[in-house]
Every structure is written in C-alpha cells, then in structure tokens.
C-alpha positions in Angstrom: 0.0 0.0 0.0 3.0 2.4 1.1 4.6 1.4 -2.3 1.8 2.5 -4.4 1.0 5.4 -2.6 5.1 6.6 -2.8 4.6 5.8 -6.8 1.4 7.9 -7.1 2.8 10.4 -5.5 5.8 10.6 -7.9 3.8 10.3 -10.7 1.3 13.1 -10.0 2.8 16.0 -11.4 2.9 14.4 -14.6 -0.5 13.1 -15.1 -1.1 16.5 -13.7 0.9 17.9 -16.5 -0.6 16.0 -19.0 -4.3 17.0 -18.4 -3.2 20.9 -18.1 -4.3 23.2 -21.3 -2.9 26.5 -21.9 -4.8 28.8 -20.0 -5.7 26.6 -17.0 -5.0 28.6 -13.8 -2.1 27.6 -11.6 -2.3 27.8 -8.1 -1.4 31.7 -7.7 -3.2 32.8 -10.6 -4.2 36.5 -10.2 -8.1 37.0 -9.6 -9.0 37.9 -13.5 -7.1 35.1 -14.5 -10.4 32.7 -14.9 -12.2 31.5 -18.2 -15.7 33.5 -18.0 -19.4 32.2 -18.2 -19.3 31.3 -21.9 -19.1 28.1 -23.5 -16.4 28.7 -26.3 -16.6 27.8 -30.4 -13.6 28.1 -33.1 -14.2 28.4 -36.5 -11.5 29.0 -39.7 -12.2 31.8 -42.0 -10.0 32.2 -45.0 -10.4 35.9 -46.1 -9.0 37.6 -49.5 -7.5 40.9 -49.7 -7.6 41.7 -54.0 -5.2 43.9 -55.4 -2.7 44.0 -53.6 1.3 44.9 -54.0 2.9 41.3 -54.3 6.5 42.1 -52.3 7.3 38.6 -52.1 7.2 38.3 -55.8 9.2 41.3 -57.0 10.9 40.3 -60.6 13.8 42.4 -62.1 12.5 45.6 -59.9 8.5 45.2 -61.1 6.3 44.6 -58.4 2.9 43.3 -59.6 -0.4 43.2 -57.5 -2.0 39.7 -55.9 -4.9 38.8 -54.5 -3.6 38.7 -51.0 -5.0 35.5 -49.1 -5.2 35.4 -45.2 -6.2 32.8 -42.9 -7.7 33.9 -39.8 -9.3 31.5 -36.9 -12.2 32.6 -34.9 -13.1 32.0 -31.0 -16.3 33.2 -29.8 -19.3 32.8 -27.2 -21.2 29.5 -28.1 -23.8 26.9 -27.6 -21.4 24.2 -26.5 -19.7 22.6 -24.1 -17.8 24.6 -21.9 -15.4 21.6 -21.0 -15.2 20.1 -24.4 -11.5 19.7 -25.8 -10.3 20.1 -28.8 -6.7 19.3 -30.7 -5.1 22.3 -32.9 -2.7 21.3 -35.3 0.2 23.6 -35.4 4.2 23.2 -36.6 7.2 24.2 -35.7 10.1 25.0 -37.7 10.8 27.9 -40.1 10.4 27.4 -44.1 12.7 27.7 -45.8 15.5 27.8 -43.3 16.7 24.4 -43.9 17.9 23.8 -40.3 14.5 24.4 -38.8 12.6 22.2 -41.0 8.5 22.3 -40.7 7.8 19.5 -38.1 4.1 18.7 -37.4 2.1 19.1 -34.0 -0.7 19.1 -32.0 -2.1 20.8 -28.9 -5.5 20.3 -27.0 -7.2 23.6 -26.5 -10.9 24.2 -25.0 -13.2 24.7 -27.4 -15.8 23.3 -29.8 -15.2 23.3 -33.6 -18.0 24.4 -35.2 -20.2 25.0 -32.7 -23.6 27.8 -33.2 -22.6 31.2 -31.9 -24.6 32.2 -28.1 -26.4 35.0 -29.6 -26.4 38.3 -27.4 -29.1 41.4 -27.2 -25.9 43.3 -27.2 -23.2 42.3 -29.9 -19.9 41.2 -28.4 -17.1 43.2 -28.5 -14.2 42.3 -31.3 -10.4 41.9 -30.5 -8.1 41.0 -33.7 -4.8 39.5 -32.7 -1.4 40.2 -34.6 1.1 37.7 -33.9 5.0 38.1 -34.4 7.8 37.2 -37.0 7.2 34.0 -37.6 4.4 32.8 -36.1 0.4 31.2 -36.4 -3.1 32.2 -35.5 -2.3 29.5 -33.1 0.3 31.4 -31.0 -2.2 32.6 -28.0 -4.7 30.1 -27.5 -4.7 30.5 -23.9 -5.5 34.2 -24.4 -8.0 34.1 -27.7 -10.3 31.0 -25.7 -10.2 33.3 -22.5 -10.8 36.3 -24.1 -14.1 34.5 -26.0 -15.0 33.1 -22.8 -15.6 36.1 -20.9 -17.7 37.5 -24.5 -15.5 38.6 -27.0 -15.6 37.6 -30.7 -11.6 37.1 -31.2 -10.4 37.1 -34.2 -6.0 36.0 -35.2 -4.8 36.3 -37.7 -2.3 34.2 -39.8 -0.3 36.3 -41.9 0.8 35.8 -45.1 4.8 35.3 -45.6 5.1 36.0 -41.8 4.3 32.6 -40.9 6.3 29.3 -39.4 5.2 27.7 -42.6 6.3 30.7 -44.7 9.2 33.1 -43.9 8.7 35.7 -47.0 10.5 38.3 -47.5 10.7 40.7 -44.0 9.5 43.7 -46.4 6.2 41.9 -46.9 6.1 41.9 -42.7 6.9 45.2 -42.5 4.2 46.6 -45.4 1.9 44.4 -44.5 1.0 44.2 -40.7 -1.0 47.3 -40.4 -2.4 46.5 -43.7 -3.9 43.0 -42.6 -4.7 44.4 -39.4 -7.3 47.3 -41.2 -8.4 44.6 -44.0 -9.2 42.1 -40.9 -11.6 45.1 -39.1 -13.7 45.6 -42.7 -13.7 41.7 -42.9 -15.5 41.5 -39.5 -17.2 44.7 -40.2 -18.1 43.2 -43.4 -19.2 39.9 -42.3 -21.0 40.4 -39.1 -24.0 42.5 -41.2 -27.2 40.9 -40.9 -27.7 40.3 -44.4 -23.9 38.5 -44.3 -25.0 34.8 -44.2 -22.1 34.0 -42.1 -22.6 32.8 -38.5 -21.3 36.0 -37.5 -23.8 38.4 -38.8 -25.3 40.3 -35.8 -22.8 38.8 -33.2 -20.4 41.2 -33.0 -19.9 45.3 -32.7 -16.9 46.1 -34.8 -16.9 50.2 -33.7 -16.3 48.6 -30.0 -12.7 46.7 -31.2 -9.6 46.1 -29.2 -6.4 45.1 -31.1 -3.7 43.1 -29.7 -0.4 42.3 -31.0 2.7 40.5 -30.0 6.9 41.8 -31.3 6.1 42.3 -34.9 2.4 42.4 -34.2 2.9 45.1 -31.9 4.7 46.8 -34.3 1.0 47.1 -36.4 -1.2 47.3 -34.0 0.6 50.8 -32.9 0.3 51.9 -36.3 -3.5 51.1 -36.7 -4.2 52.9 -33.4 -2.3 56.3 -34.5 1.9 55.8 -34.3 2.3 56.7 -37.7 6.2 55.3 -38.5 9.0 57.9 -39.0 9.8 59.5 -42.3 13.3 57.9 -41.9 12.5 54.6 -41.2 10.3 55.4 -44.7 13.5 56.4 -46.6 14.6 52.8 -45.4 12.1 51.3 -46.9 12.3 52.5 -50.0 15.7 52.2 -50.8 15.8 48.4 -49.7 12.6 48.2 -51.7 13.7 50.0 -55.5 12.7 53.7 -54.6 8.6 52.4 -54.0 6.7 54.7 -52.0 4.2 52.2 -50.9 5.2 52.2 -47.1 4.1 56.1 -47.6 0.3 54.6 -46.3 2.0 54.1 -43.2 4.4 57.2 -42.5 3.1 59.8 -39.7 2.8 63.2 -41.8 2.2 61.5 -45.4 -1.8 62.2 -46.9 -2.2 58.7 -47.4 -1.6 57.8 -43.9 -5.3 57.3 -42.7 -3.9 57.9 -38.9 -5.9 56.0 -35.8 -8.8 53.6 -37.3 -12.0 55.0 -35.0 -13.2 51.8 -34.5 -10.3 50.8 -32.2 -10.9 51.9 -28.6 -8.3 49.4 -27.1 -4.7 48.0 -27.5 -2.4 45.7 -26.0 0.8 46.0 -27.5 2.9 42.8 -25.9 6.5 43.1 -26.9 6.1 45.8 -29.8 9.1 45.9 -32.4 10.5 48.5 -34.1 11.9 51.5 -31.8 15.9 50.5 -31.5 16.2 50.7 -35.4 13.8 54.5 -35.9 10.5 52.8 -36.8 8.7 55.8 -34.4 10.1 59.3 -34.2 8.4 62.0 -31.5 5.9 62.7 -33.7 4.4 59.3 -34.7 4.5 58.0 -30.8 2.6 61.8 -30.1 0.3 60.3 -32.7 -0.6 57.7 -30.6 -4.6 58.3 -29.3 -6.2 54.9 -28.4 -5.7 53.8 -24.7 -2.5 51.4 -24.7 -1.5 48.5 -22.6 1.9 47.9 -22.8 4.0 44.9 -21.8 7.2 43.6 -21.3 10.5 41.7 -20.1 13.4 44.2 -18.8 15.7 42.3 -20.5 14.0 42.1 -24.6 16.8 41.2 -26.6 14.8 41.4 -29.4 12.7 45.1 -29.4 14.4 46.2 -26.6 13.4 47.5 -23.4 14.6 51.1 -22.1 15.5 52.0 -25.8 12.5 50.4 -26.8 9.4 49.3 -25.1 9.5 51.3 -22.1 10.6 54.3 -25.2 7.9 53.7 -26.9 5.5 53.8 -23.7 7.2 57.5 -22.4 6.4 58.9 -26.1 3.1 58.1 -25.8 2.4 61.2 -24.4 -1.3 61.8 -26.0 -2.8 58.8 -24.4 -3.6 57.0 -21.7 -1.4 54.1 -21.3 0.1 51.4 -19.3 3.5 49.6 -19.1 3.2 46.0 -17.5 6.7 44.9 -16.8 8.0 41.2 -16.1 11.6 41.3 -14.3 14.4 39.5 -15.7 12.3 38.4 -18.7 13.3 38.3 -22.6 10.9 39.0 -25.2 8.7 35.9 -25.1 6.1 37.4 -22.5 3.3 36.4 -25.1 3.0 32.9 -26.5 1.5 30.1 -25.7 4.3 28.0 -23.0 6.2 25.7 -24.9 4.7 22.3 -26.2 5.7 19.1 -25.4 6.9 18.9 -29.3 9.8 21.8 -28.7 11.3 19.3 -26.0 12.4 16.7 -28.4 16.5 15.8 -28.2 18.3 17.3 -31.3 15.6 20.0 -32.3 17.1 23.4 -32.9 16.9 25.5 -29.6 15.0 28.6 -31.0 12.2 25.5 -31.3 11.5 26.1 -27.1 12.9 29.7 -27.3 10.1 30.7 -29.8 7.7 29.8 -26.7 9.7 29.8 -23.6 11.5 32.1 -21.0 14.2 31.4 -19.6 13.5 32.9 -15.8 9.6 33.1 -15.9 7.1 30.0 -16.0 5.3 30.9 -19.2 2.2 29.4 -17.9 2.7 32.0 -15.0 2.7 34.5 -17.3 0.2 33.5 -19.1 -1.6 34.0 -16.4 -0.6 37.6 -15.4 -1.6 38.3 -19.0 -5.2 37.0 -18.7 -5.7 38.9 -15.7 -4.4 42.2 -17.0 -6.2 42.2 -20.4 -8.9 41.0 -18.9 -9.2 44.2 -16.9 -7.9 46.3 -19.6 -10.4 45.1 -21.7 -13.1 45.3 -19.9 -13.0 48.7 -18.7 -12.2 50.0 -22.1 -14.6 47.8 -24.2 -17.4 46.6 -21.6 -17.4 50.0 -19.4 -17.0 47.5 -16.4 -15.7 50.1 -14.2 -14.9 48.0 -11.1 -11.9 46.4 -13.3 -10.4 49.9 -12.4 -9.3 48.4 -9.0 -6.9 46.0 -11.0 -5.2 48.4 -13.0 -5.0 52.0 -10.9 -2.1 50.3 -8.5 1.4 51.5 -7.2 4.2 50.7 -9.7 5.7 48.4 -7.5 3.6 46.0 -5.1 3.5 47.2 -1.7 4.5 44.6 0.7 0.7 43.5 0.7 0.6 43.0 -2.7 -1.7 44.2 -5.5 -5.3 44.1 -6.0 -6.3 40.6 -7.7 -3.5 38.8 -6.6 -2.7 36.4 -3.5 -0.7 37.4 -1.2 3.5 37.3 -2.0 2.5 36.3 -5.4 3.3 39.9 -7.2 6.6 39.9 -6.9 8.9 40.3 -10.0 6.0 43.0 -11.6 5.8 46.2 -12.2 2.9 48.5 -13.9 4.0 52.0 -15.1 0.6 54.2 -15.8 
C-alpha cells in the first residue's frame, strides 16, 4: 500500500501535467485570470485581400499586384460545451531555413469546432490578434479561448509570408501588418451584417474593437491605433525596396496615412518591435490616441526595453497608457508555453525559445496576462468600471501585494501608468 502510494505520488505531477491546457489557472493565478461564463466555439475563416502589392514576388524591380489571401481562426461565445476539448494542429520550424525544417504538432485547447454562436441582445465586442515574426493564428490560445469566454468575438490572424510555414520576404512583414490588421476590421465589419449569411452576422460590434499584438504584431497594431512610423525609417524602406513609395500609407505626416482607425478603442501591445532601429520618431509616438496596454521583459533582446518598449511607452504622451513589466524576462512574455513537441533531443533551440522564457514559467505568465487584459479590456470595451481596482495600482507591489493577486504572489511585476 506504502509502495503505491510513494509511486502515485511521484507520478502526480505528470499526469497532472498532461491534463493541463494552456490557459488553465495555476495555483497563484491572479483573480481575473479565470475563463468566464461562456461556453467557447472556433471556426476557420480564410479571407482575401484583391489587389494588392505582391513584395514577395518582386521580378527584375517590377512589383505586380495579388490577390492577397489570409487565414484567420475565430473563438467566440457559443452553444457548447464549456469543457469540451479540442486538438489544434500547429508546426514548428521555419520554411525555408533548412535547419528548422517544418515539423508537425498538436495541442489540446478548450473549445468546440464548429459550434452555433450564443447570440447576445448586445453584440460582443471584437479583438483582432497580430502575432510576431514567424508565427500562427495558433500562438495565444490560452489568451484568444479566455478572451471568448468572458464575451468577446476574437479574431488572429495568420499572416501571409510571416508565418512558421512561410518566412517571406521581411518587407512583406513590414508593409503588410498594419495592412492586414485594417483589412481584418472591414472583414468582421463586413461579415458580421445581418444580411452577411455567415454565422457571424449580428454577433459582434466592430466600432467597439480592441487590437492586440505580439513583437512584430505590436509593431501594427501601434500603427492602426495612431503611431504613424517615421519619415526615416520610410526612406529605409524604400531604398531596400527599389525607390517604391508604398510604405508612404504608413508614414506619420504622409496624406495617405489614414492615422488612428476610429473603431479601435483598445490596445495591448505585448512586446512591440520596431523602436531601437527608428521605426517611431516623436511625432508618430505623439500620434498615438487609443488607450494602450503595454508589456514587457526588462531584459528584450529582441525590441528592446529602455530604448524600446518602455521608449515607446514614455512617447506616448497623447494617451492614456500602461507599461506592465515582467523582471528579468526576454521577449517571449506572449505565446502560448512551450509544447511538449519543442522538448524533443536534437531539435534546434530557438524550437523552445520561440515559446519559452528562460526565468519566468510561461504558464505563470500566461496567467498575469489574462488577468491584466482582462481588466484592460473590460474597462475600455465593456465600461466594467470595477476592473479599475486591478489596474490603478502603485508601480511596484506594496508589501501587501496588488489588487487581484494572492498574497507574495506579485513579486517580480511592475505596472508604469
């Protein structure tokens, strides 16, 4: 009896383990951290964006146009289960770096496939999610099923040549985010009118959005909600691009720049890109006027973190904004924790990297994140004006701790507001 007991014990955190799906709480999950009342359903859209410049298929200095295609997934309130699991097939690798070859995968998530939309007397409110360079529509599950949970139609996007399938061209990135980002808005706009015929027509209230994006995702989503990029980084461009003016559409200053889309009221900007190398000057950051939640490791290799992040928060003068910062933590403060798959012997280390941190638990982060956005969110988008307890905190937690979180469980935040 002792003997089996000794062996369950030892085995329990790994049947444990094995039953967790991203976004399940862990024991000091802040308070905002929980899936709301809504059972959640997942559907793939694939959405086409005509005339567009083709970057990725420049020949002897022409650039044509394409039909642009993007494949975007869905999560949103439903008729369903609300414990019902589901498998998402995802890879890792990066095409066509032939070290990282494309490696199949799958993850269990909880949602239904499929399932009939919970119609509401009030449409939901939309969030769009912009993930980084490379990456899926698949990157955030534990935030996009949360986020739909609690009643939000969520929408990710998978974008063209910026994906772990397809590494394009870094131009096509760089033109393209704020692009897809706009074009995903009209889709939804598009598609939930009651005449649309899809399943989303009526459910959600596209002039109530909140945009969220991760490193190069964060780099559009700024853009869309008023941080026009710098006639320098412009100049760049063009001369890596033979002389075209096309990145004009997103320069602060330029007519063709349309400035803030007024549909956005909300944006969580995890990780943005782009400051270290002149992307924003004073001007485009003052351009800035959508309500911002920023966040962050202190120590981003990759965008950077006083020159960057934390830059890019200070030159936000013209709104209100916030700066969530995780101590001692790179840039991966965003994705998904690292699947069993990235563990493999012999697989190229930037396979766990892409997900992982090397001081944080990403599931503890993932965590942190819910509860923030959640509270962000939910003030900005649903008016729930007691989530103002959550966020309107000293920068560093008092010896209490913060509102929303269990007591010695803050420690290694900070929130700048």
């Amino acid at each position: 009896m002792q003997t089996k007991l000794f062996l369950l014990l030892l085995l329990l955190p790994f049947i444990l383990d094995a039953q967790f799906v991203y976004g399940d709480l862990l024991p000091d999950a802040p308070a905002l951290a929980p899936r709301g009342e809504h059972a959640v359903g997942v559907r793939t859209l694939t959405l086409t964006n005509p005339g567009q410049p083709n970057i990725a298929g420049v020949v002897d200095g022409t650039m044509t146009t394409y039909d642009r295609p993007l494949t975007v997934e869905v999560w949103y309130p439903a008729d369903a289960d609300p414990a019902a699991i589901l498998s998402y097939s995802e890879v890792m690798g990066q095409s066509p770096d032939t070290t990282r070859p494309i490696i199949p995968f799958s993850f269990t998530g909880r949602a239904t496939r499929e399932a009939p939309p919970k119609t509401s007397k009030v449409p939901y409110p939309l969030v769009v999610i912009s993930h980084g360079y490379t990456g899926s529509r698949y990157l955030m599950t534990y935030l996009t099923e949360n986020l739909a949970s609690k009643g939000y139609v969520v929408v990710a996007i998978e974008h063209t040549e910026s994906t772990f399938r397809n590494a394009g061209p870094f131009a096509s990135t760089l033109y393209f985010r704020p692009v897809d980002i706009r074009f995903t808005l009209d889709e939804m706009a598009r598609l939930s009118k009651s005449d649309s015929g899809s399943f989303l027509a009526g459910l959600t209230d596209v002039n109530n959005a909140g945009i969220i994006g991760y490193s190069m995702g964060g780099y559009g989503v700024l853009n869309v909600a008023g941080a026009g990029y710098s006639p320098r980084f412009g100049n760049f461009f063009s001369a890596q691009n033979g002389g075209t003016k096309i990145i004009d559409r997103h320069l602060i200053g330029k007519e063709a720049y349309p400035g803030a889309d007024p549909r956005v009221k909300a944006v969580v900007a995890l990780a943005p890109w782009g400051k270290t190398i002149g992307v924003w000057d004073e001007a485009g950051l003052q351009g800035l006027s959508v309500p911002t939640f920023f966040i962050a490791g202190s120590e981003d290799d990759i965008s950077g973190y006083d020159t960057g992040i934390k830059a890019i928060y200070e030159g936000a003068a013209n709104t209100e904004r916030y700066l969530l910062t995780f101590a001692g933590a790179r840039h991966n403060v965003a994705p998904n924790p690292p699947p069993a798959a990235a563990l493999a012997p012999g697989l190229h280390l930037d396979e766990y990297l892409r997900y992982a941190d090397s001081v944080w638990d990403t599931r503890r982060m993932n965590n942190v994140n819910q509860h923030f956005i959640t509270a962000f969110l939910g003030l900005k988008l649903k008016a729930e004006t007691s989530y103002g307890k959550y966020l309107d905190l000293p920068a560093t937690p008092p010896k209490e701790g913060w509102e929303g979180f269990k007591p010695r469980t803050a420690v290694g935040l900070s929130l700048l507001r």
